[in-house]
VEXMARBA-901071 format. One record per residue (C-alpha): residue in three letters; x negated, z, y negated. Coordinates in steps of 0.05 Angstrom, whole numbers, plus 5000, padded with zeros to 4 digits. Layout:
N
ALAXZY/...
//
This chain:
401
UNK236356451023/UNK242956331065/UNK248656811055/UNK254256911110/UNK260657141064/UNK266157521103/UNK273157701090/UNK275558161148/UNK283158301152/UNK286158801210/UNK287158131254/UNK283457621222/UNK276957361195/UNK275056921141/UNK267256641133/UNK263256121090/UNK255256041091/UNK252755971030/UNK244855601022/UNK243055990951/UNK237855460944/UNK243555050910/UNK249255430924/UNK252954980974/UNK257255141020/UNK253454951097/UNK260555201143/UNK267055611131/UNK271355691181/UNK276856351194/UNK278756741260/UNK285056941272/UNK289957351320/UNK283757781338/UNK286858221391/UNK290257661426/UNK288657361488/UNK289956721440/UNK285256841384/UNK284956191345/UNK276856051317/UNK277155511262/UNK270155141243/UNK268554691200/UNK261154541192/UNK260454211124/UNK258753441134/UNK260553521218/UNK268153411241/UNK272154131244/UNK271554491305/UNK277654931338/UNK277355381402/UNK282755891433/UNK280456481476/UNK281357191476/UNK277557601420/UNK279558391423/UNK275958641362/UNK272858531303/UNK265458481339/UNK267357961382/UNK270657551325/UNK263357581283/UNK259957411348/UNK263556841351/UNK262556611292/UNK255256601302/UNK255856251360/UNK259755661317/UNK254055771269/UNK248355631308/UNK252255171369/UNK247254641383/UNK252754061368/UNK257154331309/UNK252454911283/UNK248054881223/UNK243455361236/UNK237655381284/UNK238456081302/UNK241456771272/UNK235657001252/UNK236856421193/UNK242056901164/UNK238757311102/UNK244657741086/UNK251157791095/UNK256957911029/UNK263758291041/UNK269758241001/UNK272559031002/UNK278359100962/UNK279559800939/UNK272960140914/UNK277060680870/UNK272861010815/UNK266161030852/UNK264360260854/UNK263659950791/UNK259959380819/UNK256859110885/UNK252859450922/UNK248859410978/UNK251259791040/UNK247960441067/UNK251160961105/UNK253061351041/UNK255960761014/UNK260960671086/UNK262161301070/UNK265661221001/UNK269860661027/UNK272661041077/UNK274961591027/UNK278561120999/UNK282960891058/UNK288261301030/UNK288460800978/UNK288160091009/UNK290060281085/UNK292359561095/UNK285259291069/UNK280259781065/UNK279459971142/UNK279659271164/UNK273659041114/UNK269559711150/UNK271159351218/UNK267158741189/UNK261359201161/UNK260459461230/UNK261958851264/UNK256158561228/UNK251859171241/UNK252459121319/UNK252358331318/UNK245958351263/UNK241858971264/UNK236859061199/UNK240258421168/UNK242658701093/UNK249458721073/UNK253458741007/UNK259359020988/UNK263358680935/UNK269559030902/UNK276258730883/UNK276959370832/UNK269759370810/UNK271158850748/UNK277159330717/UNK272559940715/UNK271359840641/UNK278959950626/UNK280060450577/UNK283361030589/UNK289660780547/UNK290160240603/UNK288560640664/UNK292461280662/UNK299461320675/UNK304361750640/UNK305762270696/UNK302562960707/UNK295562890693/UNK294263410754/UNK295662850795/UNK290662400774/UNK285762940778/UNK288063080849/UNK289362430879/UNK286161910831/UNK293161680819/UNK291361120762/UNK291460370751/UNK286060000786/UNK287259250780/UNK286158750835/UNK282958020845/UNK277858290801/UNK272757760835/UNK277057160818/UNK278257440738/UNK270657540730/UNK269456870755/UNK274056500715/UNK273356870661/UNK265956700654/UNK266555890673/UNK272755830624/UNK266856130570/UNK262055610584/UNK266755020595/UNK268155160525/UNK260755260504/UNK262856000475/UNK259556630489/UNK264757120534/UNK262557670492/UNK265557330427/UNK273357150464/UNK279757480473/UNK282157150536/UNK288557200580/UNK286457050659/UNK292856940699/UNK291056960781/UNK296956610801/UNK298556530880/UNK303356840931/UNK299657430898/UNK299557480829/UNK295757770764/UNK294057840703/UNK287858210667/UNK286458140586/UNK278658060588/UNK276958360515/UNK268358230493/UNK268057920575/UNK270458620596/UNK276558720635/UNK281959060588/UNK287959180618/UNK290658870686/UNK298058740707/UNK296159010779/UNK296159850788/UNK294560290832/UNK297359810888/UNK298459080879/UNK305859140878/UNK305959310800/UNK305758770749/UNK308658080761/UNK314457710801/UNK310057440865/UNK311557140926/UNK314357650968/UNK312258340921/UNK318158530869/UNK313458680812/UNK316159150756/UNK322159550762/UNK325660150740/UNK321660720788/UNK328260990803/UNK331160470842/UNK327060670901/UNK329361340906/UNK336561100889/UNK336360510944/UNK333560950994/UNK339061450987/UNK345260900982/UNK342560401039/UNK338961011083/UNK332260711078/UNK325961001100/UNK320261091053/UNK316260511102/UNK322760111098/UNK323460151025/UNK315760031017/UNK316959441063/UNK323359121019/UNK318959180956/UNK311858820977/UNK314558311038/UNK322058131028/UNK322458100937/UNK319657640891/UNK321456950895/UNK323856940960/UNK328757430956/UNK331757090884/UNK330756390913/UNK333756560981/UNK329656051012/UNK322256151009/UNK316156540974/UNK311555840966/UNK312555480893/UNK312054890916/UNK318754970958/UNK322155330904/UNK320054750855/UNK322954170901/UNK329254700907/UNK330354630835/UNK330053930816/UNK333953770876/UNK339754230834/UNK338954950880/UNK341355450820/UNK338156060859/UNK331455700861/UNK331555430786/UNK332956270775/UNK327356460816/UNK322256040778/UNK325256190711/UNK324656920727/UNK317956830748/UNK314456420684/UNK318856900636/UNK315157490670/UNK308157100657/UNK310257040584/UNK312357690575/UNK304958010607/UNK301057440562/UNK304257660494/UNK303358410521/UNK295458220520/UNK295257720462/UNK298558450418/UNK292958860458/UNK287758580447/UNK290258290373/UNK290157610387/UNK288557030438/UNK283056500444/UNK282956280509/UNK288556260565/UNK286256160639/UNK290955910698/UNK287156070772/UNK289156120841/UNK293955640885/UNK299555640839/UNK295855740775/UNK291655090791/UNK296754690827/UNK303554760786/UNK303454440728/UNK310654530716/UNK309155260719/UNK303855260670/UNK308554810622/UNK313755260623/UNK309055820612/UNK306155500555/UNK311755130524/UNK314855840508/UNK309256180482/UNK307255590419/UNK307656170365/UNK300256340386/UNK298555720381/UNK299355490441/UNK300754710446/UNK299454410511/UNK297553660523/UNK302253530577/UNK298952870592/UNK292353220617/UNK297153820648/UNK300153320692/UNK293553100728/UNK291153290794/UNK283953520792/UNK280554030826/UNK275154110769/UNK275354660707/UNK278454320645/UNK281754430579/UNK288354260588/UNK291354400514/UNK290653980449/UNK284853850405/UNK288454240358/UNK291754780397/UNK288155470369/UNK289155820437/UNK284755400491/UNK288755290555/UNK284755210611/UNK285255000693/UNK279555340716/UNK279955310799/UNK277156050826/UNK271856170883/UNK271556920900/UNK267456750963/UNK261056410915/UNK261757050860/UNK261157440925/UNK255157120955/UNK251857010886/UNK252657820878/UNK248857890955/UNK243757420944/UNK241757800869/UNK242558460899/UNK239358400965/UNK232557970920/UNK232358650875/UNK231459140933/UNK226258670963/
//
């Protein structure tokens, strides 16, 4: 079976085809500036040389059309025709309380998502452009829907609830929800059999670290608690997204500086976070090179951001009453070891103890990264959302067979 995995944003579109028969990866390749008279198609057939085009692409239907096209082109494709396609996988981000898995898409299901674009209005409506881009593109080829929130539906109530009027959970589903559930049940599951344990039997710390960032304490391989909320702007110090604060700064910043409610929402998720301590960017990698060159402001800005990691992975370690396993994921989780040292170096009281000899090595393969003897197991393990995704469509779409 060959699965087409999609990732529609409001002006872009990510893809990767997937051959089930061994799970490897045939072409990925991303759209972007759909809209544009200058829409930018990126190919790269797996084992061909990549393949870029600019030309106008209005809409979503267009973009998926041309993908297709790169797909089954008779020089750079890797398909003999469309018809090669046996389903097609969609990341959706917010599935709210309904989804507490994948599923596969029917009209009730499109019609859940979009009650929730109230709740991811950035995300939601632009992954329901890709359903019905696929539809018009496809017809009678099966899709699957694949849920960013799905994994922290077996948060307790203790975790989920916030400690506001209950009316307003009941009215607007006003809880925590928890994001890049994909990448923590992923993760979460290789880290267990890298170590040869059973998931079931661990009390594990995952810690999605990129421009976005999170957290989620995975307690008997169930999701526990998760730094994320009801938006991803709760939880930790990110690239651009403040994180925790007080809840009355926004009302008291709006009021002093005469900010909107979109302006204030704006300052919080694209202009805090490391690039507003650093003063010069929102990428790690730039705010490392910052600091050893001496920038103070950039040395604050990564301090501030591994002493919020610490802080969220004792939180879960006293949760969950104790730690066996902690997982680094994501660009900066799998990329900056000085991050991860930090991290680690002030958390030892667990029993953390890192080997900073095997930190310090570039790999892009799962590994134990801590001491024979350390009793917490520290692990690198790189994510792949897209293959958890098209794994999900391929076991789905064989059971309704």
């Amino acid at each position: 079976m060959k699965v087409l995995v999609i990732n529609a944003g409001s002006s872009s579109l990510k893809y990767q085809l997937y051959d089930m028969t061994n799970e490897g990866v045939l072409a990925s390749g991303r759209v972007e500036r759909i809209g544009m008279d200058s829409s930018i198609v990126t190919h790269e057939p797996a084992d061909k040389p990549e393949v870029r085009d600019v030309s106008e692409i209005l809409d979503h239907v267009t973009a998926v059309k041309r993908v297709i096209d790169m797909l089954t082109h008779s020089e750079h494709g890797v398909l003999g025709a469309m018809t090669e396609i046996d389903a097609v996988g969609h990341r959706v981000v917010h599935g709210g309380e309904v989804f507490k898995g994948s599923v596969l898409v029917t009209q009730e299901v499109k019609l859940e998502i979009k009650k929730l674009f109230d709740l991811a209005p950035l995300h939601n409506p632009a992954h329901m452009m890709g359903i019905t881009a696929v539809e018009a593109n496809m017809p009678g080829v099966p899709q699957v829907v694949v849920f960013d929130t799905a994994f922290h539906q077996t948060m307790p109530a203790t975790s989920y609830l916030y400690p506001i009027p209950k009316v307003l959970y009941r009215r607007h589903k006003i809880r925590r929800y928890g994001f890049h559930g994909t990448s923590h049940s992923y993760v979460s599951d290789n880290a267990a059999r890298l170590l040869g344990l059973p998931l079931e039997s661990l009390k594990m710390v995952t810690c999605h670290i990129g421009n976005g960032a999170s957290c989620a304490a995975i307690l008997d391989g169930k999701s526990f608690d998760t730094s994320m909320g009801m938006t991803p702007l709760e939880g930790l110090m990110m690239g651009t997204r403040s994180g925790d604060i007080d809840p009355a700064i926004v009302p008291f910043v709006m009021n002093k500086e005469e900010l909107t409610l979109n302006e204030v929402n704006s300052m919080l998720n694209k202009h805090s976070g490391m690039l507003a301590i650093s003063g010069i960017s929102s990428d790690m990698r730039e705010v490392t090179e910052a600091m050893t060159g001496g920038d103070e402001n950039a040395k604050l800005a990564f301090d501030m951001y591994t002493y919020r990691l610490r802080k969220y992975i004792g939180a879960y370690a006293a949760a969950m009453n104790g730690l066996d396993v902690l997982v680094f994921t994501a660009g900066v989780g799998e990329n900056a070891p000085d991050v991860r040292a930090a991290v680690c170096d002030g958390i030892t009281f667990f029993g953390v103890e890192l080997d900073h000899e095997l930190n310090a090595r570039r790999s892009k393969e799962a590994r134990v990264i801590s001491t024979p003897g350390s009793r917490v197991k520290v692990l690198v393990v790189p994510t792949n959302e897209e293959l958890l995704i098209a794994r999900d469509t391929y076991a789905i779409v064989n059971e309704t067979k």
